[in-house]
C-alpha positions in Angstrom: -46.0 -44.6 -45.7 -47.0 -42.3 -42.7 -49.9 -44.3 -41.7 -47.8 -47.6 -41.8 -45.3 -45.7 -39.3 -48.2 -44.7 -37.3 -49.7 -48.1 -37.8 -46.6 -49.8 -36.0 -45.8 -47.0 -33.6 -49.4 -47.5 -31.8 -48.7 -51.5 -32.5 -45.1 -51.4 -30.2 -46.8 -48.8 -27.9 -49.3 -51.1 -27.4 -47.0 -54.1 -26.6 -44.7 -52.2 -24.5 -47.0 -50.4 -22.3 -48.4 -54.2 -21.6 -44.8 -55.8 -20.9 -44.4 -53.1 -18.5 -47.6 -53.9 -17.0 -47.2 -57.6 -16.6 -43.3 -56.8 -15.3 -44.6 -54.7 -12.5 -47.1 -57.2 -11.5 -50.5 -55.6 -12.3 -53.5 -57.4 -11.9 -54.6 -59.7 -15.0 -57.7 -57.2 -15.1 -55.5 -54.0 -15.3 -53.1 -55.6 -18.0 -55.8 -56.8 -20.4 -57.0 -53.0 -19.7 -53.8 -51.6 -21.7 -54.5 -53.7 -24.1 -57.7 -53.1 -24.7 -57.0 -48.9 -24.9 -54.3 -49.7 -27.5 -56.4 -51.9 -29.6 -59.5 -49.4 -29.8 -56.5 -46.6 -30.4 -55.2 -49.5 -33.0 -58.7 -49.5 -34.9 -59.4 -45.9 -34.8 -56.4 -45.4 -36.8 -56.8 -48.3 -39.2 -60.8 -47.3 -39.7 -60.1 -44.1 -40.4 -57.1 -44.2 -43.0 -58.3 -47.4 -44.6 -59.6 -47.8 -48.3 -62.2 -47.2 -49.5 -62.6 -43.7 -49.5 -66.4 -43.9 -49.9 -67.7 -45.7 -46.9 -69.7 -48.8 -48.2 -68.6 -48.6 -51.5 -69.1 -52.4 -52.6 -72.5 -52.4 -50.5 -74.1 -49.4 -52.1 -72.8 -49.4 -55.8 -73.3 -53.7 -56.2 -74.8 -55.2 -53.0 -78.0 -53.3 -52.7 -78.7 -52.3 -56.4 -78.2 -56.0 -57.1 -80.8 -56.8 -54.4 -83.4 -54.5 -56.3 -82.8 -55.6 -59.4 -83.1 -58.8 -58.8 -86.8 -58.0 -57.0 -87.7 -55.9 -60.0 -85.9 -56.3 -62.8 -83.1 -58.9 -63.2 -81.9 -58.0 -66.9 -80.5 -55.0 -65.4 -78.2 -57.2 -63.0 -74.9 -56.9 -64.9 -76.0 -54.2 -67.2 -75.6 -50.1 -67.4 -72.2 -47.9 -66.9 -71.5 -48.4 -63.8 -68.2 -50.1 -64.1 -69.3 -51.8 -60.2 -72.1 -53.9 -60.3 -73.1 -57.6 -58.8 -70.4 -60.2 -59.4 -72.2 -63.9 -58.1 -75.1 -65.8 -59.8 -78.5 -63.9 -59.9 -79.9 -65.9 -56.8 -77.0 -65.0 -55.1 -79.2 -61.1 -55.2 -81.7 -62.3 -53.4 -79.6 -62.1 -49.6 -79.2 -58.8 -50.1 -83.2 -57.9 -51.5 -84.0 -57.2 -48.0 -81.8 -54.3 -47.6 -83.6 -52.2 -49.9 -87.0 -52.5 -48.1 -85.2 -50.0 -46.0 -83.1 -45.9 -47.5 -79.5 -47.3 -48.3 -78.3 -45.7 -45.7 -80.1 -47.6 -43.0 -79.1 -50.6 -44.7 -75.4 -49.5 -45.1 -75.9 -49.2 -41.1 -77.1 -52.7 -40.4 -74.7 -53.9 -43.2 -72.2 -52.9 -41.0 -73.6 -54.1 -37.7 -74.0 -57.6 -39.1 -70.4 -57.2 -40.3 -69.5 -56.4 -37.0 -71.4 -59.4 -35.1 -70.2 -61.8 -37.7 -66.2 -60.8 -36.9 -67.6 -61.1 -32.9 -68.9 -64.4 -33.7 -65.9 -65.7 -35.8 -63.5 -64.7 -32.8 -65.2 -66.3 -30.2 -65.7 -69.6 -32.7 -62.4 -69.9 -33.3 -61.0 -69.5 -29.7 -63.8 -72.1 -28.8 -62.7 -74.3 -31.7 -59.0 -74.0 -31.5 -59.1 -74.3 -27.6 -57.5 -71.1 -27.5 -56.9 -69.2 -23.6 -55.5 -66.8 -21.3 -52.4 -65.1 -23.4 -53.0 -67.2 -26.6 -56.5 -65.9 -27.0 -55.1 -62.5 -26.6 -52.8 -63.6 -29.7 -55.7 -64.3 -31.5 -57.6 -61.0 -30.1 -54.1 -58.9 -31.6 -54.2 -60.8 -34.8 -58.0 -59.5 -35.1 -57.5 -56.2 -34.0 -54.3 -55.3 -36.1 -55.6 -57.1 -39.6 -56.4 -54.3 -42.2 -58.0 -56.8 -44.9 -61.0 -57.2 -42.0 -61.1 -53.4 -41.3 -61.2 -52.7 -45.3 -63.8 -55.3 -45.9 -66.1 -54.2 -43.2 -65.8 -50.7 -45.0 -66.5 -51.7 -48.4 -69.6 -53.5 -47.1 -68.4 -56.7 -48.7 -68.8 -60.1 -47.8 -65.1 -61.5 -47.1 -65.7 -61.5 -43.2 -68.9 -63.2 -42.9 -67.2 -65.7 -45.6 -64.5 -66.2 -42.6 -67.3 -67.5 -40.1 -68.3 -70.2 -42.8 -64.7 -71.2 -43.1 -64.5 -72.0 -39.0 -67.7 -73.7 -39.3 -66.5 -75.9 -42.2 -63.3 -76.4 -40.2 -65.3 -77.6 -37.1 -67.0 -80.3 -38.8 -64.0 -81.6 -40.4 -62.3 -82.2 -36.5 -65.4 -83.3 -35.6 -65.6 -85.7 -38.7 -68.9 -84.4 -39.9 -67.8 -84.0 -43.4 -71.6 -83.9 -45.1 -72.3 -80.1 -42.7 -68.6 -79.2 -43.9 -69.3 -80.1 -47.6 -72.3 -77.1 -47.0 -70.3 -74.8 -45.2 -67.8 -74.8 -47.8 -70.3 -74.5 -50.6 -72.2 -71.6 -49.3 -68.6 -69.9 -49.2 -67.4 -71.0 -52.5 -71.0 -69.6 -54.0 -69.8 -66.1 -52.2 -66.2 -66.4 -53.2 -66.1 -69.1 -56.1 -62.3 -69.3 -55.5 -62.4 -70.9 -52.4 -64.1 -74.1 -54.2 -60.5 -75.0 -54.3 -60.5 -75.6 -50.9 -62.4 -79.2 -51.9 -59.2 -80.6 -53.8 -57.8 -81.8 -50.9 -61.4 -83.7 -49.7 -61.2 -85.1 -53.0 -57.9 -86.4 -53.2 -58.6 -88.6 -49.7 -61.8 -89.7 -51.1 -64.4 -88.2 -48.1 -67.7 -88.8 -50.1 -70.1 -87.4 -47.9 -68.0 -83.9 -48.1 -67.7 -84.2 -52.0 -71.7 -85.0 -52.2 -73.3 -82.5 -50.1 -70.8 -79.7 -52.1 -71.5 -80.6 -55.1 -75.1 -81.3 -54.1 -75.3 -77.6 -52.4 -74.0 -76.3 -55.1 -75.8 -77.9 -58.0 -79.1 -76.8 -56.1 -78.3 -72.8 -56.0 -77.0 -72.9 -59.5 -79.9 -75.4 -60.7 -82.2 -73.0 -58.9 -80.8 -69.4 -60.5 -80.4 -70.8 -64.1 -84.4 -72.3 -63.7 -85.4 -69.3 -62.6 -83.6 -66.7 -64.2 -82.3 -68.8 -67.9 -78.6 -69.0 -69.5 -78.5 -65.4 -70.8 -78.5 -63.4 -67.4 -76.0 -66.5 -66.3 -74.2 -65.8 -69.7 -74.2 -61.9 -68.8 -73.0 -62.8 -65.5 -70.1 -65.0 -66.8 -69.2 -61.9 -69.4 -68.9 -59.1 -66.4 -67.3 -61.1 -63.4 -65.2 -64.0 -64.5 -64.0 -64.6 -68.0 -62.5 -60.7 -68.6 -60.1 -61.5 -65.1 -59.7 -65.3 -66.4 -58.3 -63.9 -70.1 -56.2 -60.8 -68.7 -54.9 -59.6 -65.4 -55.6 -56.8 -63.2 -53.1 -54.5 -62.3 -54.8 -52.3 -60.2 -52.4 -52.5 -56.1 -55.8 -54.4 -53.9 -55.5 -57.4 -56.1 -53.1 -59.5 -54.2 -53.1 -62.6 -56.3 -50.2 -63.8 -58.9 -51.8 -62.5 -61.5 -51.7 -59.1 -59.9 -48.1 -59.0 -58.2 -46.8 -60.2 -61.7 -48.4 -57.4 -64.1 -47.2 -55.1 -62.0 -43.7 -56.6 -62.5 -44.3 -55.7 -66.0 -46.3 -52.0 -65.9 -47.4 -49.7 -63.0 -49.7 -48.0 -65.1 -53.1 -49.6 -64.1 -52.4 -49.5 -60.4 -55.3 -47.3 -59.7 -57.8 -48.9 -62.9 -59.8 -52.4 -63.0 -59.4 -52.4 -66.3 -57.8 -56.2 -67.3 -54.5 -55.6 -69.1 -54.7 -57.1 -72.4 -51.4 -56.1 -73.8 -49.2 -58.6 -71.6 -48.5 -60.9 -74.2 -47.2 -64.6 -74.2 -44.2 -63.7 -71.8 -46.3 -62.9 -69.2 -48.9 -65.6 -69.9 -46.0 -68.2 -70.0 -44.3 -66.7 -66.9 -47.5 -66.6 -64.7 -48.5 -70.4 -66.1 -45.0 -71.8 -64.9 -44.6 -70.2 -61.4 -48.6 -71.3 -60.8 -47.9 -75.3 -61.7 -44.6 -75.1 -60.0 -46.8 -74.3 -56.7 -50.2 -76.3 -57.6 -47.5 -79.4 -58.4 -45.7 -78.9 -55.1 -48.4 -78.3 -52.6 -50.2 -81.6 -54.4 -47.2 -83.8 -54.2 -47.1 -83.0 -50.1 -51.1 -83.1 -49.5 -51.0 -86.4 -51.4 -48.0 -87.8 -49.9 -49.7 -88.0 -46.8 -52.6 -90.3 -47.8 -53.1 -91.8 -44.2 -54.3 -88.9 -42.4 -56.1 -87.7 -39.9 -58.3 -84.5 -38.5 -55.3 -82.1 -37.8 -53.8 -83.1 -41.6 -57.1 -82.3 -42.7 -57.6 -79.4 -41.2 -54.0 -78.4 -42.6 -54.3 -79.5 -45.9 -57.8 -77.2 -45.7 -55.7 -74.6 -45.1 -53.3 -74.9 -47.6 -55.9 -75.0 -50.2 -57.2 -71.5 -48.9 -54.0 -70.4 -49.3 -53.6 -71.5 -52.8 -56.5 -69.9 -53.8 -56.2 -66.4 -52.4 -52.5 -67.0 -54.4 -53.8 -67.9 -57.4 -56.8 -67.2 -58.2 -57.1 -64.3 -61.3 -58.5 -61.8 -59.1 -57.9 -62.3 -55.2 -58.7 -58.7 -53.3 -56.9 -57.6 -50.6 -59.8 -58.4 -48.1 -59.8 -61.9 -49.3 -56.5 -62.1 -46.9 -58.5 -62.1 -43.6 -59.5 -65.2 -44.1 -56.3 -66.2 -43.3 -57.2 -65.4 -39.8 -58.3 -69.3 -40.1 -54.8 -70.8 -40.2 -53.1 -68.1 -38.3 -55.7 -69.5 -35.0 -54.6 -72.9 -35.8 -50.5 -71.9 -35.7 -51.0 -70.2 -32.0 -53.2 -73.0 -31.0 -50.6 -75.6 -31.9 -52.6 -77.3 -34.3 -50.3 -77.3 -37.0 -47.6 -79.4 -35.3 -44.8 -77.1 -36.0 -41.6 -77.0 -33.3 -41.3 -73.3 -32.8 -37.8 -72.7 -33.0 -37.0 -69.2 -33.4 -36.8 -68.9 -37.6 -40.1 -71.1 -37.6 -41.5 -68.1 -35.0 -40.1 -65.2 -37.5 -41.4 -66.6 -40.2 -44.8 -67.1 -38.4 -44.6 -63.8 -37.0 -43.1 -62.0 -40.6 -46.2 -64.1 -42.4 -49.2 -62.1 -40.4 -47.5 -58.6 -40.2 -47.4 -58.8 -44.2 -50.9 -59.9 -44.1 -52.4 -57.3 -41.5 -51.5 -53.4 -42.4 -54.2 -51.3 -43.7 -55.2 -50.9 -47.0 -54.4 -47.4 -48.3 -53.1 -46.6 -51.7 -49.6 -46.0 -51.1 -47.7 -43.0 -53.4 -43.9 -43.1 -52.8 -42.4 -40.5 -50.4 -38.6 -40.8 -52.2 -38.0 -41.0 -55.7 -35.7 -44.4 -54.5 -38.9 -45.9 -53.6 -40.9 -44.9 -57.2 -39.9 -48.2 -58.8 -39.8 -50.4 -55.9 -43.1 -49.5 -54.2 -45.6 -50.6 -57.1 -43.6 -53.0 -58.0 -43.0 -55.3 -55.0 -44.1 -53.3 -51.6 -47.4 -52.9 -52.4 -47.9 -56.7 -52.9 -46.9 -57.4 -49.3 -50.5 -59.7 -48.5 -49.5 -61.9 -51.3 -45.9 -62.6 -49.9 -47.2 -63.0 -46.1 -49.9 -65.6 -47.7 -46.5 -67.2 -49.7 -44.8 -67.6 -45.8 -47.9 -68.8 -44.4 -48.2 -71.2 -47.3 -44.8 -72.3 -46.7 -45.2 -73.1 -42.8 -48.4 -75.3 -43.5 -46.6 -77.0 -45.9 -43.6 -77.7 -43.8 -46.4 -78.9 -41.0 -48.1 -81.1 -43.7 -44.5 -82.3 -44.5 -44.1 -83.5 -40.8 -47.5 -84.7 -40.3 -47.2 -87.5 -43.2 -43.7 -88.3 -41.7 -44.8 -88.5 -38.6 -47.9 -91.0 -39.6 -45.4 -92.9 -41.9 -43.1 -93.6 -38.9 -45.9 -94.4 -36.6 -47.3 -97.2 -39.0 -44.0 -98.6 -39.4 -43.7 -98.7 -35.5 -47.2 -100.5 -35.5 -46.2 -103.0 -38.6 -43.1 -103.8 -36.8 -44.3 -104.4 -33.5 -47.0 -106.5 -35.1 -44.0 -108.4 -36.8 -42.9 -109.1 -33.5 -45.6 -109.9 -31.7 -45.9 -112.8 -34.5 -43.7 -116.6 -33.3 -40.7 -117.2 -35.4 -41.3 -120.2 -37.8 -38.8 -122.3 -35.6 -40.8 -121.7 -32.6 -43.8 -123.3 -34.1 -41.6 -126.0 -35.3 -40.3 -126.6 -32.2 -43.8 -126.8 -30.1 -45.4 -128.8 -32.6 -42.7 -131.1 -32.2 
């Protein structure tokens, strides 16, 4: 709880020292200046308090043994003790064989430099994209700087971030109508993160063939490709380790912000530090987590498909809310998986969304990305008040920002189908009137 209090002491520091400069007039060059010491303060602090405690954990215990097995001996891919080992399809192994023609330090190193440049890259895409300048883009630059989920990814050595920089590419196209590049983008992600394949309902529901091809086509290839070259078994093996153990039975352990998660630890707090699935939940819970999960599939369908005559910004929206929905729902959706939401929180200060700001629309906003953006530390309760209440609920604060966020782009969806419903009733009844009264024509023929 101390490094959340210093977390939001730098945070307000930070934003007062720069009101104070803008009020006494500084130069533009001299306020972005204060700015810029608070944030590198800002990511000091997150960087060093931030999970994991071993620096690269993900990288050196799955990435790069997974990347030598795979050159030397694949059988051993999901195999042995070590309860962390490779999670995608065997080809998958092969962007990370490289690595380990370099010590893993010296790959850890360069992990982390191309971490680095990827976040660079995804910042400046998605100001270029989004159109973003002057004090907007230094909302973006904040919501960057202040996000744990990025800092805790970039330390695991994972993948979440560069997965972000596909997501802005895929949401390019889709402005830009070039759904067969998007239907790629997306599919490299989703081979990544196979959750975010959810993200193609909404292409599907309007029909966009070329998007649904080149997905499916993309995806077909790198599967086709691993099961030729590597056979069912090590795909079985794969299945076994990484997806049907979460799909049967939860995780409990506090970094897995999904529904799944945030409900069994309604139930127990006993596996908040194990990644072991929790098999004694029973139907209550099964029942429970199947109910709340339709309610919000059922929902968020009914308003995405309300709105059948759309256009780019609905699309881009309803992409958005399908990334939502799957960080929410999926069985096992890590805490880094939430800086992806970086996407939709670029498009609310650009405007895109179409959202009136009043002030609760602005507090919700605002409520939605300070859930989503502390560190990641394992939290152990300072009061005994807080022993029940902080594994219980406060620790599953990504998943409720991502519940706000959901709920804003599915107000904006909400207004965005209106709004097209009202403008094609304009344009039928101005057609209407454009057209001479049967009488008229009567008249002149006469």
């Amino acid at each position: 709880m101390k490094v959340y209090a210093l977390y939001a002491a730098v945070i307000l520091a930070g934003l007062g020292a720069g009101y104070v400069s803008r009020r006494l007039r500084h130069p533009l060059i001299v306020t972005w200046g204060v700015y810029a010491i608070f944030a590198a303060v800002l990511a000091a602090v997150i960087w060093n308090y931030s999970q994991p405690e071993v620096f690269l954990n993900d990288f050196k215990r799955a990435y790069y043994p997974g990347g030598e097995f795979i050159r030397d001996d694949p059988d051993e891919l999901y195999a042995g003790d070590e309860p962390l080992r490779f999670v995608n399809i065997p080809i998958i192994a092969w962007l990370f064989a490289p690595f380990t023609l370099m010590s893993v330090d010296t790959a850890g190193a360069l992990m982390t430099a191309l971490g680095i440049a990827a976040v660079v890259a995804s910042f400046a895409a998605l100001v270029w994209f989004a159109g973003l300048s002057g004090e907007r883009a230094l909302l973006l630059a904040g919501a960057f700087v202040i996000s744990g989920p990025l800092y805790y990814s970039l330390r695991e050595g994972n993948t979440s971030h560069v997965v972000l920089l596909m997501l802005i590419g895929m949401a390019f196209c889709v402005r830009s109508r070039r759904y067969g590049w998007a239907g790629v983008f997306l599919a490299a992600a989703t081979l990544i993160k196979p959750p975010l394949g959810l993200i193609a309902l909404p292409f599907v529901m309007r029909e966009r063939w070329s998007f649904i091809a080149t997905f499916a086509m993309t995806g077909a290839l790198a599967g086709g490709l691993s099961l030729a070259l590597y056979g069912l078994d090590l795909h079985r093996d794969w299945y076994d380790y990484s997806v049907r153990p979460y799909s049967e039975h939860p995780l409990g352990a506090e970094n897995v912000q999904s529904l799944d998660g945030v409900l069994a630890r309604f139930w127990t707090d006993d596996y908040l530090d194990r990644f072991v699935p929790i098999e004694s939940l029973g139907a209550g819970f099964r029942t429970l987590r199947t109910a709340i999960a339709g309610m919000i599939l059922v929902g968020a369908g009914y308003v995405m498909w309300r709105g059948r005559r759309t256009n780019a910004s609905a699309e881009l929206v309803d992409a958005c809310t399908a990334l939502c929905l799957a960080l929410l729902l999926a069985p096992t959706s890590w805490t880094h998986y939430y800086l992806l939401l970086l996407l939709p929180v670029g498009l609310m200060i650009a405007g895109t969304l179409g959202l009136p700001w009043t002030r609760l629309r602005l507090a919700a906003a605002i409520a939605g990305v300070v859930l989503i953006s502390p560190p990641v530390i394992f939290i152990d309760p300072d009061y005994p008040i807080l022993e029940w209440l902080v594994p219980r609920v406060l620790i599953s604060h990504y998943f409720f920002g991502g519940v706000v966020i959901l709920g804003l782009l599915l107000e904006s969806r909400w207004r965005l189908g209106r709004r097209q419903d009202e403008e094609q009733r304009a344009l039928a009844d101005e057609v209407a009137s454009s057209r001479p009264s049967a009488t008229a024509v009567a008249s002149r023929s006469v």
